[in-house]
NUFI-263520 format. One record per residue (C-alpha): x, y, z. Coordinates in steps of 0.2 Angstrom, whole numbers, padded with zeros to 4 digits, always signed. Layout:
BEGIN
XYZ/...
% end
This chain:
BEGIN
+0140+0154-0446/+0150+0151-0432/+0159+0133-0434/+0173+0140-0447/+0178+0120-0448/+0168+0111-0460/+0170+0092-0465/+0169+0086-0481/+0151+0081-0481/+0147+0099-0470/+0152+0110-0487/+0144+0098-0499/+0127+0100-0489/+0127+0116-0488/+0118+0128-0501/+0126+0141-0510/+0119+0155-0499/+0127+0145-0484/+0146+0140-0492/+0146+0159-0496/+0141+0166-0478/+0156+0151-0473/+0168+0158-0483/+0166+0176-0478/+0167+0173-0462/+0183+0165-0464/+0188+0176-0476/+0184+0191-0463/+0198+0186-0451/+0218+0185-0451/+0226+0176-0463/+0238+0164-0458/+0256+0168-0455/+0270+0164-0440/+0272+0181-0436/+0254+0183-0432/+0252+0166-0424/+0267+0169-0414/+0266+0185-0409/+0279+0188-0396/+0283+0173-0393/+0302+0174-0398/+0308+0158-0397/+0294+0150-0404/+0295+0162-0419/+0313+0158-0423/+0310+0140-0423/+0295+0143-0434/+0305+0153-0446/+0319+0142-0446/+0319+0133-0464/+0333+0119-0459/+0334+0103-0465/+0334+0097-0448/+0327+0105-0434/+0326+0098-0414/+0314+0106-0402/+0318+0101-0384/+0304+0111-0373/+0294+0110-0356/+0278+0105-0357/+0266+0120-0359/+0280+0131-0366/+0269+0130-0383/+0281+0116-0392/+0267+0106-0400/+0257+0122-0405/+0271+0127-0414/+0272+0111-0424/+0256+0112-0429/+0261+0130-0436/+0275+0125-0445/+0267+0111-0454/+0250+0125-0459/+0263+0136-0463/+0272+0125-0474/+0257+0117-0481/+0251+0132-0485/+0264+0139-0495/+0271+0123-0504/+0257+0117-0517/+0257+0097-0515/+0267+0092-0502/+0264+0080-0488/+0266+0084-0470/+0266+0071-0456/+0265+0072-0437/+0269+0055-0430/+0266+0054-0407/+0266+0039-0397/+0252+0032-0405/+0235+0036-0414/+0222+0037-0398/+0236+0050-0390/+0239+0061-0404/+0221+0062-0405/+0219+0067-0389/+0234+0078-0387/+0237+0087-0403/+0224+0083-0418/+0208+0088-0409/+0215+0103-0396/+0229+0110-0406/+0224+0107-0426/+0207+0108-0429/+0209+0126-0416/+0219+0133-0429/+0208+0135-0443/+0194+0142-0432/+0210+0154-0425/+0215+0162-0443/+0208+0164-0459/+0211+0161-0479/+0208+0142-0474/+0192+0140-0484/+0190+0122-0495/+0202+0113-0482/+0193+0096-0480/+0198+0085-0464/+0195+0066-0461/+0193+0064-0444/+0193+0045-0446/+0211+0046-0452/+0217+0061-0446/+0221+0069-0465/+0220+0088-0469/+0219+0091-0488/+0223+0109-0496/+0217+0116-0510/+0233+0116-0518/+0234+0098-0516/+0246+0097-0499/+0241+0087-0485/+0244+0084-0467/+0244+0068-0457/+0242+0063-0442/+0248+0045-0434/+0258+0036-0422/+0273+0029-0422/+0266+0011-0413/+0265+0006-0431/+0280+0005-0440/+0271-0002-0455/+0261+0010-0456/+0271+0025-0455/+0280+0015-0471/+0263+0016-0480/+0261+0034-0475/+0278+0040-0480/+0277+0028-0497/+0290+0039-0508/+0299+0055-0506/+0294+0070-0497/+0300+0082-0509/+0294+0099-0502/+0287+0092-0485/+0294+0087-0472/+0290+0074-0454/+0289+0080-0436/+0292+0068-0424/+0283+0072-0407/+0286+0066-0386/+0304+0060-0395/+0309+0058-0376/+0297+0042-0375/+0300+0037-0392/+0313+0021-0388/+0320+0011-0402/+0308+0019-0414/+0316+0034-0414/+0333+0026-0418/+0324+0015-0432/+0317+0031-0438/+0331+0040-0438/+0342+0027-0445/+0333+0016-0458/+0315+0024-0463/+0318+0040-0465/+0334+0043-0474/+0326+0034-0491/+0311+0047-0490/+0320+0063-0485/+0327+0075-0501/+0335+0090-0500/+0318+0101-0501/+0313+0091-0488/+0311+0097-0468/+0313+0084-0452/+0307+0090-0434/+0312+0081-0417/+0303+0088-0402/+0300+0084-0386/+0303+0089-0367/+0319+0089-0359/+0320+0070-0350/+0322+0067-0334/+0340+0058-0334/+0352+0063-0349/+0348+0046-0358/+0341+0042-0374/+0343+0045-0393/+0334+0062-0391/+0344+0068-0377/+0360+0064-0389/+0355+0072-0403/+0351+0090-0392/+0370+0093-0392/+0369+0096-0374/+0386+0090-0367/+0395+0094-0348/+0410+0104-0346/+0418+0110-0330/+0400+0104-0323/+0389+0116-0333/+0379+0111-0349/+0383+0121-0366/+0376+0115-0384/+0387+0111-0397/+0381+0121-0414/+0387+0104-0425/+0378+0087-0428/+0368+0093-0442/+0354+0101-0432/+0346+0117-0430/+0344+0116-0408/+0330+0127-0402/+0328+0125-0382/+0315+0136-0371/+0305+0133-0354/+0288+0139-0349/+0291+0156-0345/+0294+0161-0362/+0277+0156-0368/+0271+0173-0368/+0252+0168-0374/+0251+0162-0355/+0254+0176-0345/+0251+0169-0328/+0267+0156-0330/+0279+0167-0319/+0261+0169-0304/+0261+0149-0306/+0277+0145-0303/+0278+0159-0288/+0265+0148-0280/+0273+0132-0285/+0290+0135-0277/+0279+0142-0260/+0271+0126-0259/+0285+0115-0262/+0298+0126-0254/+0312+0123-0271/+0317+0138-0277/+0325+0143-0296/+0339+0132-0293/+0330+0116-0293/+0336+0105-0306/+0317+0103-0312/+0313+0121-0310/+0327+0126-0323/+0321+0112-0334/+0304+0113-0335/+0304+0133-0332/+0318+0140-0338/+0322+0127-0353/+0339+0122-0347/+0344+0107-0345/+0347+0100-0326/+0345+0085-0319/+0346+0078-0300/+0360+0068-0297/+0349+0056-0287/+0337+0053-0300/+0346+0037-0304/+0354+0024-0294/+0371+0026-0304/+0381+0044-0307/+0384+0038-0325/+0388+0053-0338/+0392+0048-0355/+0404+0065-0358/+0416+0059-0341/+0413+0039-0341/+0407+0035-0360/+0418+0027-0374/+0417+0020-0393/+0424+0003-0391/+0437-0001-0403/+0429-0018-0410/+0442-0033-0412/+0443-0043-0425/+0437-0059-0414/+0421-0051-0412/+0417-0046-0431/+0422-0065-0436/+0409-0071-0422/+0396-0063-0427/+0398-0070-0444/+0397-0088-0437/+0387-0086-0421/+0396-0103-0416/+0410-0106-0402/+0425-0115-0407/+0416-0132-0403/+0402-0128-0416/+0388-0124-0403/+0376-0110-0406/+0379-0092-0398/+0362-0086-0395/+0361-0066-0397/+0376-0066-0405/+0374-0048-0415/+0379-0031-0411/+0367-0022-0398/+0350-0017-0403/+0334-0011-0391/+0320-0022-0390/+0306-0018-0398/+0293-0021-0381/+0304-0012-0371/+0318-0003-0379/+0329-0015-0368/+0346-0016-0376/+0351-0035-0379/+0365-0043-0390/+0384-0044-0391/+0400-0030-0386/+0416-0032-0386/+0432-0021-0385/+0450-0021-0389/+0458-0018-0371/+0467-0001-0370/+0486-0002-0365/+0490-0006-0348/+0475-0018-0346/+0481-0033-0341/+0469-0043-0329/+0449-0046-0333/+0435-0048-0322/+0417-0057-0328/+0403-0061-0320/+0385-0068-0324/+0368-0064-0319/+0355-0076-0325/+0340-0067-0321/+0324-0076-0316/+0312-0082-0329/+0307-0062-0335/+0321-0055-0333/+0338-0054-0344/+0352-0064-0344/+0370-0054-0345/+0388-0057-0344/+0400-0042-0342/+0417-0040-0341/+0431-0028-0336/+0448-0024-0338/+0460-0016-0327/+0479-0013-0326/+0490-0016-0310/+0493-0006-0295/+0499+0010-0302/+0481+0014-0313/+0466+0015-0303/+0455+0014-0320/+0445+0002-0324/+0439-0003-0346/+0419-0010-0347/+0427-0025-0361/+0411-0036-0363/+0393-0037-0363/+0382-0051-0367/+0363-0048-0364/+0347-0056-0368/+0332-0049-0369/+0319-0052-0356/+0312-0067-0352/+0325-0077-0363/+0324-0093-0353/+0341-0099-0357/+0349-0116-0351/+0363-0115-0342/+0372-0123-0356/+0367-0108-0366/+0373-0096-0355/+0392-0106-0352/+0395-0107-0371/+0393-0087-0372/+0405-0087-0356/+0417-0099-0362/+0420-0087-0379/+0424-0072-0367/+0436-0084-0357/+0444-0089-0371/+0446-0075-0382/+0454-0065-0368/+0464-0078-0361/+0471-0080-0377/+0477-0062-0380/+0489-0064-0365/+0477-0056-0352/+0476-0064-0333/+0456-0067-0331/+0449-0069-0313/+0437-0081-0304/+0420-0079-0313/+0405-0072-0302/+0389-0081-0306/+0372-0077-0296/+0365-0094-0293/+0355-0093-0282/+0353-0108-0270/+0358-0121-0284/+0376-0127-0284/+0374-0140-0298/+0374-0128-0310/+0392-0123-0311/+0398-0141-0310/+0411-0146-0324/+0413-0130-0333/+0434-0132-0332/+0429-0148-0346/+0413-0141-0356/+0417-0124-0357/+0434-0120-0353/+0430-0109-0338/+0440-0110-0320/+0431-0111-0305/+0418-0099-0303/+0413-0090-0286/+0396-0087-0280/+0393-0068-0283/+0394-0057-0268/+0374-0052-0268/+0374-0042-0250/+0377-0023-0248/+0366-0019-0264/+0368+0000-0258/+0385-0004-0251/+0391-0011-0269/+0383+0006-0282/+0391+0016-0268/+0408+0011-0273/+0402+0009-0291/+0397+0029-0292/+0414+0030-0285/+0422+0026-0300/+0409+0033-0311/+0409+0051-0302/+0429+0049-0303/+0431+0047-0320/+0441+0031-0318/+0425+0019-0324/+0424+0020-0344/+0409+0013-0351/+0406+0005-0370/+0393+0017-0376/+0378+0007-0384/+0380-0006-0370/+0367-0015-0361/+0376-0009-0344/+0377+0011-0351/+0358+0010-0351/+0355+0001-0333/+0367+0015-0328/+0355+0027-0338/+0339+0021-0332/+0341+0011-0316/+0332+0018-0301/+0326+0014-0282/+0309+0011-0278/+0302+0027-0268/+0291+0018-0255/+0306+0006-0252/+0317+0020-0248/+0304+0030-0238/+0308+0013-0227/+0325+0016-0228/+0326+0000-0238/+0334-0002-0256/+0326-0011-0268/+0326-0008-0288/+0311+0001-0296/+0300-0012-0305/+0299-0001-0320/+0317-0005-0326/+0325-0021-0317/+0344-0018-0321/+0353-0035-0324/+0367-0031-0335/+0372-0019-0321/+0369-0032-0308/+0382-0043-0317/+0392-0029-0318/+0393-0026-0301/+0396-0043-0296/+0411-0043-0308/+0418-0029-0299/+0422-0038-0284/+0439-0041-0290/+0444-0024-0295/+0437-0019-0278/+0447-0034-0266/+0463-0029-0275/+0461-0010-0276/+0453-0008-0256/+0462-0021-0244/+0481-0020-0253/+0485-0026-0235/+0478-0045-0239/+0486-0055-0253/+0479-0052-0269/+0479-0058-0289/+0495-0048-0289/+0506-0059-0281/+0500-0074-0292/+0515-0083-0301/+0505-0084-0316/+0500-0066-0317/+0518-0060-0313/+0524-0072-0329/+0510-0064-0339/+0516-0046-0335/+0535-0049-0336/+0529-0055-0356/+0519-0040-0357/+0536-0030-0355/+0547-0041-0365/+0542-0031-0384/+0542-0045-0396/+0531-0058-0384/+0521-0042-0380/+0503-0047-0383/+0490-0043-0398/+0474-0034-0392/+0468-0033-0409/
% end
């Protein structure tokens, strides 16, 4: 009997000589256990042995990460009499593909003492003798993965696989599913390959953080961290003749940010990867809410009573994990002038205001205070658009800061900025400065890479500066255009509302905004202690 998998409906077919033939033959090989399965495979083996609550598994692909998940869940299974055991992918067609039918099935034709497990290839179950189950599903389908998880997982646990393309659903995982179902007996996997930018809920949770330009892992955050890369898969010996040939042909050697990724199982990235030099350890920061904001999103009106669309704190979309809602922070000491601007996308792209704060001419730095996105193809009036700019304006303004000419990509239309000083409380907005695309995230990395640009983490603009990139085949013409993949319009208003900052800060030769009566009033109150202003 050589098929050692049988379906339900193969082992009640079967007559009693054939079930026992089935059974010896199963029963003649090697049980199942990690150490045998494993074998010398260290880091697989310490991650299979590892009985944490939590447990994150960020691997190269082929460094046999999704094998030993399978493992853990048999193991588990196998050992713990009626619990229920769930591998959730992308969605059902690619676990199928990738895992259920090349990795799953393979283990019970690999070891023994398996005998009277009965699979539903339909709908992906494994049931156990002793009553345990395994599951299989994707994570497309949040409802679902609800109906799967249904109470508790007392003694079983969920292992969540390619968490680097996961999006939002990782965070909504994370964050509202999943606690409810998880107990104390209970075990929860995040695995994945190391992504290509340091971005993204997975990346965050790895622990991975930059000091003195060299990446160590913290040990807190509640997870058990395994890390390895290709060349310690041991079970394929060939890995180290590969990459030999690999680095010939391509003429990278060890060094190569992708090489000690994908190989070695550190985490490296190319710097030009993505347009902007953002790093979340040198440029990040938790914005200090004000109260303006948490009153605001309680009203989701203006002070005239008009609706403020996306008026809620930042949440990804659900399409296309592009963030989209309402930030604010309280500006740091020293901040004293504010910079906005407005892209309006076209009619599938996002809306976005940003804002920033900076100090006078002693402080260089420069405070990401404001972020109003939408989510694509929002197809806001105008009107909509100036009510949400008018609250920035004024809330502000009114805490004794000196805000700046608005920028406002408008295209070839004029009309649209017409009476804003009467509807919307806004001054006289300025045509953003759209040329020198390269020019402008030059000066932009400037501040990033000097530490002087700090960013609201869980903005719209942190993940354009995450994920924007420059088209290939444009820059093979020497040209710069933005990838289609990710167009990046919160950073586009951020950029625009930078021009400011930059004509004050670069050419201290011309006149600038400090020499404004106003502003020098503003400051000398700044100074004065009682009429000093609140920023709460």
């Amino acid at each position: 009997m050589a098929a050692p998998v049988l379906s339900a409906a193969q082992i009640d077919a079967m007559s009693p000589a054939e079930l026992d033939e089935a059974l010896a033959l199963l029963e003649s090989r090697p049980k199942f256990t990690i150490a045998e399965f494993a074998g010398k495979h260290e880091p697989q083996y310490k991650f299979l042995a590892d009985r944490s609550h939590r447990k994150h598994v960020m691997c190269a692909r082929q460094a046999g990460k999704s094998q030993g998940c399978d493992a853990l869940m048999l193991d588990r299974a196998l050992g713990r009499p009626n619990s229920t055991w769930l591998m959730l992918g992308l969605n059902g067609p690619q676990i199928r593909t990738n895992n259920w039918e090349p990795i799953w099935t393979r283990l019970f034709s690999r070891f023994g003492g398996l005998s009277g497990v009965r699979h539903n290839d339909t709908r992906m179950v494994s049931t156990f003798p002793n009553g345990s189950r395994v599951i299989f599903g994707g994570t497309d389908d949040a409802k679902h993965i609800k109906n799967l998880l249904g109470g508790r997982l007392d003694g079983g646990g969920i292992i969540i696989d390619e968490c680097q393309d996961q999006g939002h659903v990782l965070d909504e995982l994370l964050d509202s599913i999943l606690p409810p179902m998880m107990s104390l007996t209970s075990e929860l996997v995040l695995a994945g390959v190391f992504p290509d930018a340091p971005a993204g809920r997975f990346w965050r949770e790895s622990g991975w953080i930059q000091v003195d330009g060299r990446f160590v892992q913290r040990t807190d955050g509640g997870w058990s961290r395994h890390n390895w890369g290709r060349l310690a898969n041991v079970h394929t010996p060939e890995a180290r003749e590969v990459l030999r040939r690999y680095m010939a042909d391509t003429g990278l050697n060890e060094d190569d940010p992708q090489i000690m990724r994908d190989w070695g199982g550190r985490p490296a990235f190319d710097p030009t990867a993505t347009a902007y030099r953002y790093a979340v350890e040198r440029n990040g920061y938790v914005a200090d809410i004000p109260e303006w904001l948490v009153k605001l999103y309680e009203t989701q009106k203006d002070a005239k009573g008009r609706d403020l669309l996306f008026c809620h704190p930042m949440r990804d979309g659900k399409k296309d994990g592009a963030r989209h809602g309402l930030m604010a922070a309280t500006p740091r000491p020293g901040v004293r002038i504010v910079g906005f601007a407005i892209d309006p996308g076209s009619t599938s792209d996002r809306v976005s205001i940003q804002g920033w704060g900076w100090g006078d001419k002693d402080s260089h730095d420069v405070q990401h205070l404001f972020d109003w996105t939408t989510p694509r193809a929002a197809q806001l009036t105008t009107g909509q658009i100036f009510a949400m700019a008018g609250v920035a304006q004024s809330m502000f303004s009114q805490r004794g800061l000196y805000v700046m000419k608005w920028r406002y990509d408008a295209g070839s239309s004029q009309n649209t900025i017409d009476n804003l000083q009467n509807d919307y409380g806004l001054p006289v907005i300025l045509a953003a400065k759209k040329a020198d695309l390269k020019g402008q995230v030059d000066r932009n990395n400037d501040l990033l890479t000097g530490g002087r640009a700090k960013i609201m983490i869980g903005s719209a603009l942190e993940q354009d500066y995450q994920r924007a990139r420059w088209d290939k085949q444009a820059r093979e013409r020497g040209q710069y255009k933005w990838a289609s993949a990710w167009h990046p319009d919160p950073s586009e208003a951020g950029r625009y509302g930078l021009q400011d900052y930059f004509d004050a800060f670069e050419k201290p030769e011309t006149p600038t905004v400090f020499d404004d009566p106003l502003l020098k009033r503003i400051m000398a109150a700044n100074m004065s202690g009682d009429d000093k202003p609140n920023y709460g």
